[in-house]
C-alpha positions in Angstrom: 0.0 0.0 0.0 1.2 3.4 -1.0 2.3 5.6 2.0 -0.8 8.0 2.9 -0.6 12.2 2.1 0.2 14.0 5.5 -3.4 15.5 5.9 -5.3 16.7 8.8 -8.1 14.5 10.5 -11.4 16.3 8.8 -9.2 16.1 5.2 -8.3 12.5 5.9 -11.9 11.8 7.0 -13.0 13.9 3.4 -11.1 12.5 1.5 -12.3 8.6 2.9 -15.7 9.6 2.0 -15.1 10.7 -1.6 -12.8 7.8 -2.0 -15.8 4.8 -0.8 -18.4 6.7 -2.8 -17.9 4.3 -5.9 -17.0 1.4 -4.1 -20.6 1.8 -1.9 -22.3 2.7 -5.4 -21.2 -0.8 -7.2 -21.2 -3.1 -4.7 -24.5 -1.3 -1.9 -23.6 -1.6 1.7 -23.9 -5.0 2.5 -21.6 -6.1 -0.6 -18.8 -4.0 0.1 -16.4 -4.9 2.7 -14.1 -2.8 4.9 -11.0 -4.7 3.4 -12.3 -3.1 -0.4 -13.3 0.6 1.4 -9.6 0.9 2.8 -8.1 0.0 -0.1 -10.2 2.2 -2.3 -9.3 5.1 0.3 -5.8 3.7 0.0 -5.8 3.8 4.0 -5.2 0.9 6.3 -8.3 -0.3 8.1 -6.8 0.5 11.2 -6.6 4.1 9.7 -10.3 3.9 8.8 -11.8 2.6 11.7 -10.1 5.5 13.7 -12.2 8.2 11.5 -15.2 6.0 11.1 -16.1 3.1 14.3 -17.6 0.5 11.7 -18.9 0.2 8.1 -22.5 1.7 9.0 -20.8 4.8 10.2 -18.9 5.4 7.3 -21.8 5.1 5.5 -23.9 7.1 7.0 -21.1 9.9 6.4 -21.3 9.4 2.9 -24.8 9.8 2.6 -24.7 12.8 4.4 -21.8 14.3 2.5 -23.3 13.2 -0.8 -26.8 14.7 0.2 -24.9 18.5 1.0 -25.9 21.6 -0.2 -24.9 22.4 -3.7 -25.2 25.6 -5.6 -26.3 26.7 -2.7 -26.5 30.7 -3.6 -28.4 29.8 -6.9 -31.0 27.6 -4.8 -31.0 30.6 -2.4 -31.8 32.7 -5.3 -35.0 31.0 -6.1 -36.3 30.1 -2.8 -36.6 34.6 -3.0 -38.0 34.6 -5.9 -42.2 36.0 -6.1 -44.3 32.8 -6.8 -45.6 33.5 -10.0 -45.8 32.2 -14.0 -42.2 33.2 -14.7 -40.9 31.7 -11.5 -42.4 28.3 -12.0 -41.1 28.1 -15.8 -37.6 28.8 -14.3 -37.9 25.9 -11.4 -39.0 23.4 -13.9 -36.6 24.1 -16.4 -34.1 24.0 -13.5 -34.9 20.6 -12.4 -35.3 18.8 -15.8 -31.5 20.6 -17.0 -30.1 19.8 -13.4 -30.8 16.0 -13.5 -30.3 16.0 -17.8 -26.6 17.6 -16.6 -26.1 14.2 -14.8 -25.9 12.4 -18.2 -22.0 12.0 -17.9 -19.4 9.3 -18.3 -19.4 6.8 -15.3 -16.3 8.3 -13.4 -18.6 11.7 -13.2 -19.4 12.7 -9.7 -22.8 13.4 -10.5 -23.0 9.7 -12.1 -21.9 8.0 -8.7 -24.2 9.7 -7.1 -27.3 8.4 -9.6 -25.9 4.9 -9.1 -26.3 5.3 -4.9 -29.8 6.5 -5.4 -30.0 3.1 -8.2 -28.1 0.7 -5.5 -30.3 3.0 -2.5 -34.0 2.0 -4.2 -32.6 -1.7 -4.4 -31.7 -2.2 -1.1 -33.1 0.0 2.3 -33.9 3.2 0.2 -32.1 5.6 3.1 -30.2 7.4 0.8 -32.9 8.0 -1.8 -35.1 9.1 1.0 -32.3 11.4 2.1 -31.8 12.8 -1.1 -35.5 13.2 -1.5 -35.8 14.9 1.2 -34.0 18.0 -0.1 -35.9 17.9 -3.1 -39.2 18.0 -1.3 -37.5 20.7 1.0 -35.6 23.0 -1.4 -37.7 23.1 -4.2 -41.2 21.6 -3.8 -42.9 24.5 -1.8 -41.8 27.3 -4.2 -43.8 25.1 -7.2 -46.4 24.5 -5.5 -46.6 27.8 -4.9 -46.4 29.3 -8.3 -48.7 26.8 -9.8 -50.8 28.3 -7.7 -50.1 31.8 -8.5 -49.7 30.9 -12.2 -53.9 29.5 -11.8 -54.8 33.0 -10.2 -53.4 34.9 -12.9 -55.5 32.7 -15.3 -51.9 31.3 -16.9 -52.8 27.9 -15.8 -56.2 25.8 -15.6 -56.8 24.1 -12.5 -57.2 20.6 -12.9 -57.9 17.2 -10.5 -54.1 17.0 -9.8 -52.7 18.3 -6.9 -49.8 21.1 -6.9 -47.7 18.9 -4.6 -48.1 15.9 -7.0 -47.7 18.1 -9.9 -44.3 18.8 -8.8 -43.8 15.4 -7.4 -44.7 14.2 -11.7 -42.6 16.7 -12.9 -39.7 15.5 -10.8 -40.5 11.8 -12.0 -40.3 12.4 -15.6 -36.8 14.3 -15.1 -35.4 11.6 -13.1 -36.6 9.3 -16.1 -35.4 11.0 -19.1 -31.9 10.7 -17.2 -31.8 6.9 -17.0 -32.3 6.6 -19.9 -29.4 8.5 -20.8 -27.4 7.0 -18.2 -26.0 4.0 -19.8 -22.7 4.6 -22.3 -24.7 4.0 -25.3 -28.1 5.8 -24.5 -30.7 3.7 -24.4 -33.0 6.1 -26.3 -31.6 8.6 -29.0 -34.1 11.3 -29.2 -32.2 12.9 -32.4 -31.4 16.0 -30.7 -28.9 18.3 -28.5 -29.3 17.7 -25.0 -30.6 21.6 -24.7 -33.3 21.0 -27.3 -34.1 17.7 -25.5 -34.6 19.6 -21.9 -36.8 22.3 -23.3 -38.8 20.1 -25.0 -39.1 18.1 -21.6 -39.8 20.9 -19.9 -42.4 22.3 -21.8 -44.3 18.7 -21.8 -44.2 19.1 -18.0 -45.5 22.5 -18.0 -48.2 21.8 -20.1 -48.9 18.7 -18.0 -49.2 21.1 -15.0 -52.1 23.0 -16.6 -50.1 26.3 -17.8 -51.4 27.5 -20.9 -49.5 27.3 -24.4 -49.3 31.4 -24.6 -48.0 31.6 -21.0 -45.2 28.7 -21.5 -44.1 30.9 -24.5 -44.1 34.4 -23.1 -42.5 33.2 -19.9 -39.9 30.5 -21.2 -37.3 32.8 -22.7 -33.6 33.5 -22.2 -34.6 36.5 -20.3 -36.9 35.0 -17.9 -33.8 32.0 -16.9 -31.3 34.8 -16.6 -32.0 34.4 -13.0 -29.7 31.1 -12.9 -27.0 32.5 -14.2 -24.2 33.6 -11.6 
């Protein structure tokens, strides 16, 4: 084994946790042992049981760590934005080009983490509840709330579906069009550029929330999404 960088105990105990995240995302919890995690963190196991007490604990760490706040001043951004029209074309079209960004070779960051949610739903589902979580936190309320606003201002027809499962549908058809696109070879070409493909995504799930053709096209334009830039 390779002698270890001279790092501090929080960098040593970061750097475990990036290091496991693949190992934990091939193999789930219960296939992985702490033999493969140590040498994947190219640490002895005596070194990793002194961050982490056992496997669960390590874990647990990793889900945490993976589940973080990210982009946190562009979330922050949104969460103070006025429900209206405008501000629920921007969320949606946020989510569906957020989780079409994932669609990246298998070493990708954002790829690991898809395959923890995959290895997650297959086994206890803690992580994907944990990752969940923030969805429904973060981004849920201000949807629901501009769906609403969007039906006030007559830009949007009320229908039997609720707003929360409205958002909830949306967030179900992003997650779908990514898996599909997961694989090396996609398992669906839809002959066109990833940024063609989300718009056209996104306005299928703005219509499906009840908005109105004219409001989709007066509120989904460059100027109206200048709000994620920065």
């Amino acid at each position: 084994m390779k002698a270890t960088l001279k790092l501090s105990s929080e960098e040593r105990r970061a750097a475990i946790i990036q290091a496991v995240r693949r190992v934990f995302a091939e193999k789930g919890f219960h296939g992985t042992t702490t033999r493969e995690l140590a040498l994947a963190a190219n640490v002895s196991e005596a070194l990793l049981f002194k961050h982490f007490p056992n496997k669960e604990a390590l874990y647990s760490a990793m889900q945490h760590a993976c589940c973080g706040e990210r982009e946190s001043g562009k979330i922050e951004r949104l969460k103070a934005l006025e429900p209206s029209t405008a501000t629920l074309v921007v969320m949606v079209h946020l989510l569906v080009s957020k989780l079409a960004d994932k669609l990246s070779p298998a070493n990708d960051d954002d790829a690991i983490q898809v395959r923890l949610v995959l290895r997650s739903l297959m086994e206890d589902g803690e992580f994907a509840t944990l990752l969940l979580q923030r969805v429904t936190a973060g981004w849920f309320p201000k949807v629901e709330e501009s769906l609403q606003a969007a039906i006030e201002a007559g830009d949007a027809v009320a229908g039997p579906v609720t707003e929360k499962l409205s958002a909830w549908f949306v967030h179900h058809l992003a997650v779908a069009l990514m898996l599909y696109q997961l694989p090396t070879k996609a398992v669906i070409d839809y002959g066109m550029p990833r940024e063609q493909l989300i718009r056209q995504a996104a306005w299928f799930a703005l219509r499906g929330m009840g908005l109105t053709e004219d409001a989709i096209r007066r509120n989904y334009q460059s100027e109206t999404l200048a709000v994620l830039e920065g």
